[in-house]
C-alpha positions in Angstrom: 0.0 0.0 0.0 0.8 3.9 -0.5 0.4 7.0 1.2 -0.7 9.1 -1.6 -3.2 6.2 -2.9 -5.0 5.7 1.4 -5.4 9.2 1.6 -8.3 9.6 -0.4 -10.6 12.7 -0.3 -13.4 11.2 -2.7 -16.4 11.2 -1.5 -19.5 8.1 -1.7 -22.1 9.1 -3.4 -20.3 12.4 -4.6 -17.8 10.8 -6.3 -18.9 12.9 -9.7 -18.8 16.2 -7.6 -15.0 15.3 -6.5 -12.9 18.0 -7.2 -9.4 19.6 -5.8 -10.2 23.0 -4.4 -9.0 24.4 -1.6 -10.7 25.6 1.3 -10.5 27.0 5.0 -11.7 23.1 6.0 -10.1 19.8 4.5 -12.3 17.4 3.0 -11.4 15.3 6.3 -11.9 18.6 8.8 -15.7 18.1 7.4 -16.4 14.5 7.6 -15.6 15.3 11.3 -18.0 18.4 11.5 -20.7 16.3 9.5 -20.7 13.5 12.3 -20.6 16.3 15.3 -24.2 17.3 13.7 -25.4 14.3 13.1 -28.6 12.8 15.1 -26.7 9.2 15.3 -23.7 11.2 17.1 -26.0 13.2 19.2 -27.7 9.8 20.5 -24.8 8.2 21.9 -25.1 10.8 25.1 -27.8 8.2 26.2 -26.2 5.1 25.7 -24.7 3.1 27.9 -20.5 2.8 27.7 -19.8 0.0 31.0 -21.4 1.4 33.7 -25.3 2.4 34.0 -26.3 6.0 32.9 -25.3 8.2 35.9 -27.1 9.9 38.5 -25.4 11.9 40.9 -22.3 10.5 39.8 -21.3 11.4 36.5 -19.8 8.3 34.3 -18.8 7.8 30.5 -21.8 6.9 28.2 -20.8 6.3 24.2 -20.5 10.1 23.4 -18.3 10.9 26.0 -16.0 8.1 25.5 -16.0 9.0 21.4 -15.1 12.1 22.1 -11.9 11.5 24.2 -11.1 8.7 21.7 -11.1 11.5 18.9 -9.0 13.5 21.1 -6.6 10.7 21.5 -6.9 9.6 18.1 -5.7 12.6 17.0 -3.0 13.2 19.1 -1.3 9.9 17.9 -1.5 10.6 14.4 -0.5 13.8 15.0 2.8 12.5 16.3 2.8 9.3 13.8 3.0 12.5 10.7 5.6 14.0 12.4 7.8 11.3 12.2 6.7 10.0 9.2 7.5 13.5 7.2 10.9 12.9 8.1 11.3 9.6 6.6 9.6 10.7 3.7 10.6 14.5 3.2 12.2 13.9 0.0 8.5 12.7 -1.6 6.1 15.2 -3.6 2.7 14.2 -1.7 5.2 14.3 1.5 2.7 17.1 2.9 -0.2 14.8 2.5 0.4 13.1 5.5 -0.9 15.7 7.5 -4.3 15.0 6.8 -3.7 11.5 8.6 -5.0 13.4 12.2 -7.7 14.6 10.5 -8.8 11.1 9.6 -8.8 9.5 12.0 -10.0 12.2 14.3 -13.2 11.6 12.2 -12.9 7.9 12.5 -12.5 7.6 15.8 -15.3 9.9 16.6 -17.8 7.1 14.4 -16.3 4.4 15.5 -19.0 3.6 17.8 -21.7 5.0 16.0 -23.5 1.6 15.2 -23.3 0.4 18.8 -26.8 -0.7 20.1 -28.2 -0.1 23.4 -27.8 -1.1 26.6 -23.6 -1.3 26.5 -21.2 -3.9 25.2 -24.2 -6.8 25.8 -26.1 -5.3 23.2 -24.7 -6.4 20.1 -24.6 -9.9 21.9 -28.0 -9.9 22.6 -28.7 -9.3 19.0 -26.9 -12.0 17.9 -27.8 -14.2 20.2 -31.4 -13.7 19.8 -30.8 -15.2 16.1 -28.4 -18.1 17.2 -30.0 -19.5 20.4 -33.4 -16.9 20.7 -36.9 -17.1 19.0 -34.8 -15.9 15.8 -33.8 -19.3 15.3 -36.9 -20.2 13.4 -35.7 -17.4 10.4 -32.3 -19.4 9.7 -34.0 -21.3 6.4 -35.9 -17.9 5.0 -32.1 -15.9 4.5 -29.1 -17.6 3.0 -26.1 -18.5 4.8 -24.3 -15.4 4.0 -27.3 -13.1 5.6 -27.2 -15.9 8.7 -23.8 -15.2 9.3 -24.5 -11.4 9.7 -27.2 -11.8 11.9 -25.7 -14.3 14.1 -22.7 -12.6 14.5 -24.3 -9.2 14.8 -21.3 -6.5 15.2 -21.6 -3.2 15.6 -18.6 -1.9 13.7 -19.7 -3.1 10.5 -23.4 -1.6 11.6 -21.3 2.0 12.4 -20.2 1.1 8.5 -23.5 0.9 7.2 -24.8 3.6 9.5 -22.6 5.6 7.6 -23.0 4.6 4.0 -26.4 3.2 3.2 -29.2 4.8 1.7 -32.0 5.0 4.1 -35.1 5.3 2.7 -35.4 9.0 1.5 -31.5 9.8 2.0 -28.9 10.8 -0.7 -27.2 8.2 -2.2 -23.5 7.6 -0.4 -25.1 7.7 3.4 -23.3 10.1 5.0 -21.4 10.8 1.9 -17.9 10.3 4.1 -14.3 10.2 2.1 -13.4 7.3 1.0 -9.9 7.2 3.3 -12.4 8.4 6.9 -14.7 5.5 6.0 -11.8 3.0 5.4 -10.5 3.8 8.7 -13.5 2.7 10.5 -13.5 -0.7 9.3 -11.0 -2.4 12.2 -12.3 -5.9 10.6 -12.0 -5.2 6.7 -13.8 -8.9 5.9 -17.6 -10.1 5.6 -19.0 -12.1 8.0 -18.1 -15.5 6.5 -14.5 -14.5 7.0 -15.1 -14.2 10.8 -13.2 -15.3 13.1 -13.8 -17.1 16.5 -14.9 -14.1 18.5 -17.3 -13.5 15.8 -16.1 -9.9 14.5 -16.4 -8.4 11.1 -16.4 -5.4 9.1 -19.6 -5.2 6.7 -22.7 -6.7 5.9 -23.5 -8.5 3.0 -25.5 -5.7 2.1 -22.7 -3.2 2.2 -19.7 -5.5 0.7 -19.7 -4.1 -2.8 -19.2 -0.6 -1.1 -16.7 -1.9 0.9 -14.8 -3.1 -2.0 -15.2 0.0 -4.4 -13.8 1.9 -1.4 -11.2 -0.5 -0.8 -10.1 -0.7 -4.2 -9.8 2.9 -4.5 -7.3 3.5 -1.3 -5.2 0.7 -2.5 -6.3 -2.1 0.5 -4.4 -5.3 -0.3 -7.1 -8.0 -1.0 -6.7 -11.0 1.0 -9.7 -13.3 -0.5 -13.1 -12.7 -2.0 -14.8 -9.9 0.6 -12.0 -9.9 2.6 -8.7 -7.1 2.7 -6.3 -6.3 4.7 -6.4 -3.5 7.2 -6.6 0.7 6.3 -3.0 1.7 8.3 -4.9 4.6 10.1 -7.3 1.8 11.4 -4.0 0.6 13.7 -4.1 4.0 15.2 -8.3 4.9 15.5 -8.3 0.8 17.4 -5.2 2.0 19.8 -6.8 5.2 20.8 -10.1 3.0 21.7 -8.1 1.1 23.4 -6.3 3.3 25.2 -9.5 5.6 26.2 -11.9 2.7 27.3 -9.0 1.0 29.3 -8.0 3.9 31.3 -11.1 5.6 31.9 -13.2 2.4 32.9 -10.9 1.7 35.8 -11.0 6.2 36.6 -14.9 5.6 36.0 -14.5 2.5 38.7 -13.0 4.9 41.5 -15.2 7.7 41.0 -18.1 4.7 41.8 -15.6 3.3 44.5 -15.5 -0.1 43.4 -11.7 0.6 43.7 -10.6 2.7 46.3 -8.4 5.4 46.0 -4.9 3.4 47.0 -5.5 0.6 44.8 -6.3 2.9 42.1 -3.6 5.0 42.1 -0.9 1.6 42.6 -2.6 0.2 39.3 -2.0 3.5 37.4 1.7 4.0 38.6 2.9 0.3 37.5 2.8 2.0 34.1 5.8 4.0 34.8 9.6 3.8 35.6 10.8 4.4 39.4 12.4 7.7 38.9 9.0 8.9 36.9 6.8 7.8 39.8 8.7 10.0 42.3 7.8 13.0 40.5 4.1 11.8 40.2 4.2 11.4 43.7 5.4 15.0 44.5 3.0 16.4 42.0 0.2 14.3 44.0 1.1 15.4 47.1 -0.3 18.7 46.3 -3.4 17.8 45.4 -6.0 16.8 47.9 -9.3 15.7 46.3 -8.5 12.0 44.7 -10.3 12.1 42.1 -8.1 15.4 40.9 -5.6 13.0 42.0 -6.7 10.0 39.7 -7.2 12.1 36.9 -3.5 13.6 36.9 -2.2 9.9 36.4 -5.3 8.9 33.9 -3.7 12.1 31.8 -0.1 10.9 32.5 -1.1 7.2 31.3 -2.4 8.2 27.7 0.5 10.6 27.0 2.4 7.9 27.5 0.2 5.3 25.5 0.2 7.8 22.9 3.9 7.8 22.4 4.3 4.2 22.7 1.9 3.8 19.7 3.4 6.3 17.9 6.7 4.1 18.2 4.9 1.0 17.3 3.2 2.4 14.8 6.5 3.6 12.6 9.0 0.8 14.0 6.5 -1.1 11.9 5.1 1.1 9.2 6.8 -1.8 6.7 4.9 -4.9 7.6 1.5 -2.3 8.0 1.9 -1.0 4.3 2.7 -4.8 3.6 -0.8 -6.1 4.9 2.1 -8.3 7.2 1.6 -6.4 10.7 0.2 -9.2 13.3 -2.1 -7.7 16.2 -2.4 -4.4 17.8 -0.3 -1.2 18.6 -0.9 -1.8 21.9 0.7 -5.7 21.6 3.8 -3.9 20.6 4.7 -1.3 23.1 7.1 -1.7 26.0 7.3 -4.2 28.5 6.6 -2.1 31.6 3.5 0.3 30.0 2.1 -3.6 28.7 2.5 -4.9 32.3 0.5 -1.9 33.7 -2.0 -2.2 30.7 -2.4 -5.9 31.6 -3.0 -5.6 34.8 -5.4 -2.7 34.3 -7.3 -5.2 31.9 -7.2 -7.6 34.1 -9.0 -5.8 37.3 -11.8 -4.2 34.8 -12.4 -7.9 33.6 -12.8 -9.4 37.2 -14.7 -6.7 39.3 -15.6 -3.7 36.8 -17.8 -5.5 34.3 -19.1 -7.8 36.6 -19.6 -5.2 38.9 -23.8 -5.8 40.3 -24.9 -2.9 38.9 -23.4 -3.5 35.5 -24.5 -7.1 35.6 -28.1 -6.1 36.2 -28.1 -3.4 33.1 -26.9 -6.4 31.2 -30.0 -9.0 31.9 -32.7 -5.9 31.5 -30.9 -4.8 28.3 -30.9 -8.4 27.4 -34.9 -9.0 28.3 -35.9 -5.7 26.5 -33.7 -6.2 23.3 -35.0 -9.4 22.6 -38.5 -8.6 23.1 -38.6 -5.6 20.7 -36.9 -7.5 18.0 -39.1 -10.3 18.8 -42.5 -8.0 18.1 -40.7 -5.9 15.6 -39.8 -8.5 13.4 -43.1 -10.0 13.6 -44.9 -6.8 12.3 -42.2 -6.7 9.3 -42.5 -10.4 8.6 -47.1 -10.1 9.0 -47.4 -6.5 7.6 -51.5 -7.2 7.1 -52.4 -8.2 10.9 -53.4 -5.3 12.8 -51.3 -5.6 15.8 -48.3 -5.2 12.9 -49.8 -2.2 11.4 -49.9 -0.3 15.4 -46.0 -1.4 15.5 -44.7 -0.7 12.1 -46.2 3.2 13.1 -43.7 2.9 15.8 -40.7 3.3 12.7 -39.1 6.3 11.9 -39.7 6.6 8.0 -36.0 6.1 6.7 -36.1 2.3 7.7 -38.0 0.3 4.8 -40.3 -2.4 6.3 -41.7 -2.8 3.4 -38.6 -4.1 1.4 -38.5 -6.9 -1.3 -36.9 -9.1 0.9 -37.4 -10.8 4.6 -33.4 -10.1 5.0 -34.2 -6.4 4.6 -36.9 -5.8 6.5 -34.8 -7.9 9.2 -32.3 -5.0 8.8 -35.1 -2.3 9.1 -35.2 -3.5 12.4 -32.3 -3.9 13.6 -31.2 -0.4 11.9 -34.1 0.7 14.5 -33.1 -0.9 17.4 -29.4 -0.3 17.1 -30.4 3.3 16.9 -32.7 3.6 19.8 -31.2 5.1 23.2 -30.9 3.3 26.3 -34.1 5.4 27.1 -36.7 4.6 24.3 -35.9 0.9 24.0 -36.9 1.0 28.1 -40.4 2.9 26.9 -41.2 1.4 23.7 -40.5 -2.3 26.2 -42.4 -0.8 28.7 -45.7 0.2 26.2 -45.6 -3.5 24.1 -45.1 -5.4 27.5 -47.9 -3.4 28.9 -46.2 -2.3 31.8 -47.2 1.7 31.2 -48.7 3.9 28.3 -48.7 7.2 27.5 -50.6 10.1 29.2 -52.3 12.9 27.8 
């Protein structure tokens, strides 16, 4: 792969419009202010990251976290260009490479944006519901292709197709994204027959042959039939996910004092050297209130994650452009950062995410998931029945219940249900349950 060919400012859908002027914004600058306004953005303040939505205590949900992921998206590319214009300075499209933090600013920031709600368990839920649920009796009415996607329902390749399909009534090209923004999204560049154990992939069946015109125009090395190798920017958009929801799920922990202040701050100082954790310490010791405290070394950790990807990121820039590189950023930085980042993983794993609380947002989330798919997809399947009629009301116009094809109207409603907040999947449970309807 090549620089000049993956940074690509072509636009879907506009690909006809495409021209080369110059402006106060970059082509890139805008497919970042276009997701800011965007109503998909703008729901992701009410649903669930880890930890419930807050009350008095204030907690990441999926905007905040995309947010700080952009931030820290952009600071590693930032400092990936920088040392990548020095190895290349000699090159005409050398100057190029400064769009790389606009990028995956952008990426990062939609990264999340096909996440369902209700958390992590969500997407699970939805697949589930297919493989082991009442959905079970739809495996013979979709091929084995459209199985595959439902049973191993992901939200990044629905954050894909968020972005790039024509809703019913919408411009052709989605969002109309670049080409290089929407590459950079796609962590898992392959079709669901392609996926691996954990059951992740990049795009529907629906959405392949976009995913291969894009691909083919940034210059993505094709591995098989629907499957490529990685963007390189998608390296650096997974390490600053990786980085943010780490790190601020074991801050978000403290601040609901499933870890106390001691332990907290021990956990977040294994990531540094000896003569580096004296100075923290002095600069601590000034500060009384722990969670100004916890926040000073949260800050500390990801400038220092930041670097290390940076370095992992252009110690291997080769095997990347080669399609060759083997796991992620954060697999390849120093032994004592990847000890602290281990055991950080480790403590979330045994008592953040199986914290009560979270546990119990995980089996109602569960319940009211698989009922709503369960009466939505009835109405899409029995259009004629009146009960369907009252529901299929219920969907916002863009979603087409009425397509040519049970697959499609399958993904009517899950584009629906993905979309919903934490919020109006509880109500709309609560009003087809019976447990409440509306006042006047």
């Amino acid at each position: 792969m090549n620089w000049p060919q993956l940074i690509c400012d072509k636009r879907l859908g506009l690909e006809h419009y495409h021209d080369d002027k110059v402006g106060v914004r970059s082509d890139f600058e805008r497919d970042y202010d276009r997701l800011v306004f965007s109503s998909p953005f703008r729901r992701l303040q009410n649903k669930t990251q880890v930890f419930p939505l807050p009350g008095s205590i204030f907690v990441h949900n999926r905007l905040t976290h995309s947010i700080e992921v952009a931030c820290v998206g952009k600071s590693l590319a930032r400092e990936v260009a920088l040392r990548l214009n020095d190895k290349y300075a000699g090159e005409p499209w050398v100057a190029r490479l400064n769009d790389i933090a606009e990028i995956v600013a952008a990426a990062c920031l939609a990264h999340d944006l096909g996440n369902p709600p209700f958390g992590h368990s969500g997407e699970k839920t939805i697949g589930a519901y297919f493989s082991e649920g009442a959905g079970l009796r739809l495996k013979d009415q979709v091929s084995p292709e459209q199985w595959n996607d439902l049973t191993h329902f992901e939200g990044n390749a629905n954050s894909f197709r968020t972005l790039v399909h024509q809703f019913k009534g919408r411009r052709p090209g989605g969002f109309a994204m670049t080409y290089s923004t929407l590459a950079a999204i796609v962590k898992y560049p392959y079709s669901s027959a392609h996926a691996n154990e954990h059951g992740k992939f990049g795009f529907f069946t629906t959405e392949s042959e976009i995913f291969g015109r894009i691909a083919r125009e940034v210059g993505l090395i094709r591995l098989a039939d629907n499957h490529y190798c990685r963007h390189p920017l998608v390296y650096l958009v997974e390490a600053a996910d990786d980085i943010c929801y780490q790190i601020m799920d074991i801050e978000d922990g403290h601040k609901l004092k499933i870890i106390d202040t001691d332990e907290t701050i021990a956990l977040l100082m294994a990531f540094f050297e000896d003569d580096r954790q004296l100075h923290m310490r002095q600069v601590m010791a000034r500060v009384a209130d722990p969670n100004e405290k916890i926040a000073y070394l949260r800050s500390c950790i990801v400038g220092l994650l930041v670097q290390e990807c940076a370095h992992a990121f252009v110690n291997n820039e080769d095997n990347i452009m080669q399609g060759e590189f083997q796991g992620s950023l954060i697999d390849h930085i120093t032994p004592r950062a990847a000890h602290g980042y281990r055991q950080c993983s480790a403590l979330a794993n045994d008592r953040l995410y199986r914290a009560g609380y979270v546990v119990d947002v995980d089996l109602a989330g569960s319940r009211i998931i698989n009922l709503l798919l369960e009466k939505l997809i009835e109405a899409v399947q029995y259009p004629d029945r009146n009960y369907s009629q009252l529901l299929l009301n219920k969907f916002p116009q863009q979603y087409d219940v009425h397509a040519p094809t049970l697959f499609e109207k399958i993904q009517a409603v899950l584009d629906h249900v993905s979309a919903m907040t934490d919020i109006y999947a509880l109500n709309l449970y609560r009003q087809l349950d019976g447990i409440s309807i509306p006042t006047v």
